[in-house]
C-alpha positions as CSV (number, residue, x, y, z in Angstrom):
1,X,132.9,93.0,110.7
2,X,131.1,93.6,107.9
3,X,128.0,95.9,107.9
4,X,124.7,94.9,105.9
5,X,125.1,98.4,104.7
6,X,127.5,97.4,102.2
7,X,125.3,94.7,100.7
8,X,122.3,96.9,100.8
9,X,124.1,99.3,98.8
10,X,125.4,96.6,96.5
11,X,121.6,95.2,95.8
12,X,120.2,98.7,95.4
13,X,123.0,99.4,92.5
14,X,121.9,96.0,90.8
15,X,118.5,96.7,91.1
16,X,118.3,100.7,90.7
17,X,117.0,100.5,87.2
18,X,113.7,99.0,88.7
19,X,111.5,102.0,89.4
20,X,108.8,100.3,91.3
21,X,111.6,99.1,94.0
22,X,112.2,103.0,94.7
23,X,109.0,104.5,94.8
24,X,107.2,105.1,97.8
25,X,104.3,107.4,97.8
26,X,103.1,110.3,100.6
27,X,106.8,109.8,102.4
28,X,109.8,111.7,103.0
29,X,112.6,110.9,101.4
30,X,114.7,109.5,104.5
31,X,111.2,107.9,105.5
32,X,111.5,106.0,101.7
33,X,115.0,105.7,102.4
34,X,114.9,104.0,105.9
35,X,111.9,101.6,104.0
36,X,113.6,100.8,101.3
37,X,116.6,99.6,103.3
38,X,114.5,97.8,105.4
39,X,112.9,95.6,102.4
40,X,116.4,95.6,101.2
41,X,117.8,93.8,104.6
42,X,114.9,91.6,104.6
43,X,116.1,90.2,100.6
44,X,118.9,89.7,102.9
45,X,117.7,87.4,105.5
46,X,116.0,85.6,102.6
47,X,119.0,85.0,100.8
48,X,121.1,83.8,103.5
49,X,118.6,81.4,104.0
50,X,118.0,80.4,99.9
51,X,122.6,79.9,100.2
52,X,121.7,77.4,103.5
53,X,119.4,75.6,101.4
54,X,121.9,75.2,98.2
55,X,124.8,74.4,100.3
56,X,126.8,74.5,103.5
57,X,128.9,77.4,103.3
58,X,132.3,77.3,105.3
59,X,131.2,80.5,107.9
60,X,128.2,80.6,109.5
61,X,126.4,83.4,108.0
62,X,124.1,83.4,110.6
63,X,126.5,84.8,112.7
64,X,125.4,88.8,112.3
65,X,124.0,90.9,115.0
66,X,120.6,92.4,114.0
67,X,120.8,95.3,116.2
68,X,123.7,96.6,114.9
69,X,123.2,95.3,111.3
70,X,126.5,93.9,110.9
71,X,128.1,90.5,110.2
72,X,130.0,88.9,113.2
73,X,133.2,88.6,110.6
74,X,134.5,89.8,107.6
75,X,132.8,88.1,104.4
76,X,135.0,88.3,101.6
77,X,134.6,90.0,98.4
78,X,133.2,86.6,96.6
79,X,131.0,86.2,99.8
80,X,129.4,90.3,99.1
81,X,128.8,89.6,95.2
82,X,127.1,85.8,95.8
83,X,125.0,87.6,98.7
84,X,124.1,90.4,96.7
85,X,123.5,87.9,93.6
86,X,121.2,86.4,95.7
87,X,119.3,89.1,97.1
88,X,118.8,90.1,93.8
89,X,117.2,86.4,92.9
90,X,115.0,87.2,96.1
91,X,113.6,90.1,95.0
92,X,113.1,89.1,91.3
93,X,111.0,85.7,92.9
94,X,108.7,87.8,94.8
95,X,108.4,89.5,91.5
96,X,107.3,86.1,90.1
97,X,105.1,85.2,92.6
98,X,103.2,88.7,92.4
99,X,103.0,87.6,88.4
100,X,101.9,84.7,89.3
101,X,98.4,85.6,91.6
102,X,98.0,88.4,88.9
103,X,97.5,85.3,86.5
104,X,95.4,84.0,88.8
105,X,93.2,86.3,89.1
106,X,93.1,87.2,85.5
107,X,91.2,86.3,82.0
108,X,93.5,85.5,79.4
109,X,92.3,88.6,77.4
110,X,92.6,90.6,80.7
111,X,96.5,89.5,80.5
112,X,97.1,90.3,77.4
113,X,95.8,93.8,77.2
114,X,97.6,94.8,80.3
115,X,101.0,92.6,80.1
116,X,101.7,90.6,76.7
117,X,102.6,87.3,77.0
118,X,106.2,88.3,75.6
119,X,106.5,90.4,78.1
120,X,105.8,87.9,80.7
121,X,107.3,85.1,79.2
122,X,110.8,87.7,78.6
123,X,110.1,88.0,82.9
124,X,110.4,84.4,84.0
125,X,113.4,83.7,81.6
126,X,114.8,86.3,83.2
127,X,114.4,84.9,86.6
128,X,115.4,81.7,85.8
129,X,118.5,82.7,84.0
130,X,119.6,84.4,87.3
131,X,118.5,81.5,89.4
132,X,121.0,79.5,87.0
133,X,123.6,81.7,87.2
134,X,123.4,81.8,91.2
135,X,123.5,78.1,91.4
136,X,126.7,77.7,89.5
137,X,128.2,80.6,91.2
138,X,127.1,78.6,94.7
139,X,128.6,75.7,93.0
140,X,131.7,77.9,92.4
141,X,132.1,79.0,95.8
142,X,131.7,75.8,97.5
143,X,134.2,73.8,95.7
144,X,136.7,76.8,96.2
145,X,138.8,77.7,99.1
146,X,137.1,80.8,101.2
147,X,140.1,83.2,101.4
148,X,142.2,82.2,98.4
149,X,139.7,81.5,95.5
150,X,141.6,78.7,95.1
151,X,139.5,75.2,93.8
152,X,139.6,72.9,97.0
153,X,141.4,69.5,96.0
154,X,141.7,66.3,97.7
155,X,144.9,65.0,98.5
156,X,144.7,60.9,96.9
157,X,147.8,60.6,98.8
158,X,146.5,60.4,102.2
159,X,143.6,57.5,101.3
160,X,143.9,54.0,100.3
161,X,141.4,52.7,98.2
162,X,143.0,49.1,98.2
């Protein structure tokens, strides 16, 4: 069984340079703690969910218990990193779209004297670069063997194409 703990803690390390993720104001610090792992588990969900709409992985990763915060199985190694990978994508989209209604709201000139459009611009290639790099590490562990690594082959042998 593998707890969400361990994925939490994976996401937080990938994300700790973002200050905004880790600062709660007028809180304790377990209080900011038990938040934080809470929004943490929730990139979670959402990126179980994003893998189930890029592919059909070969365990059900719905299969955790949310009482106990744990996975019914053990996910490998690979499975941690493309789940943490992912989470991180998650959080980095809501990012995006909180960019995005700023924009919205905005004047051009109001933009540009708070956020440059470098700055923005620098942002969203960001996001996309990770979103790229997710899909072909998706790709990479669907055409690969779960426990082995190992790139899944079919066997010619067994068909016949006459």
């Amino acid at each position: 069984m593998t707890s969400f703990n361990v994925l939490i803690e994976r996401c937080a390390r990938k994300l700790e340079k973002d200050s905004e993720l880790f600062t709660y104001y007028n809180v304790s610090a377990s209080e900011a703690e038990n938040l934080l792992r809470e929004q943490i588990t929730g990139y979670l969900y959402d990126a179980i969910d994003l893998l189930y709409s890029k592919c059909e992985p070969p365990v059900d990763m719905y299969n955790y218990d949310e009482e106990l915060l744990q996975f019914n199985f053990d996910l490998t190694k690979r499975e941690i990193g493309l789940l943490s990978d992912l989470m991180r994508q998650v959080y980095y989209e809501r990012q995006e779209a909180t960019l995005g209604a700023f924009k919205i709201r905005m004047t051009p000139s109001d933009l540009n004297h708070i956020t440059p459009s470098t700055e923005r611009s620098t942002f969203l290639k960001l996001v996309q670069d990770i979103r790229t790099e997710n899909e072909k590490a998706i790709s990479r562990y669907v055409s690969s063997d779960r426990n082995t690594n190992k790139r899944k082959t079919i066997d010619h042998s067994q068909y016949d194409y006459s």
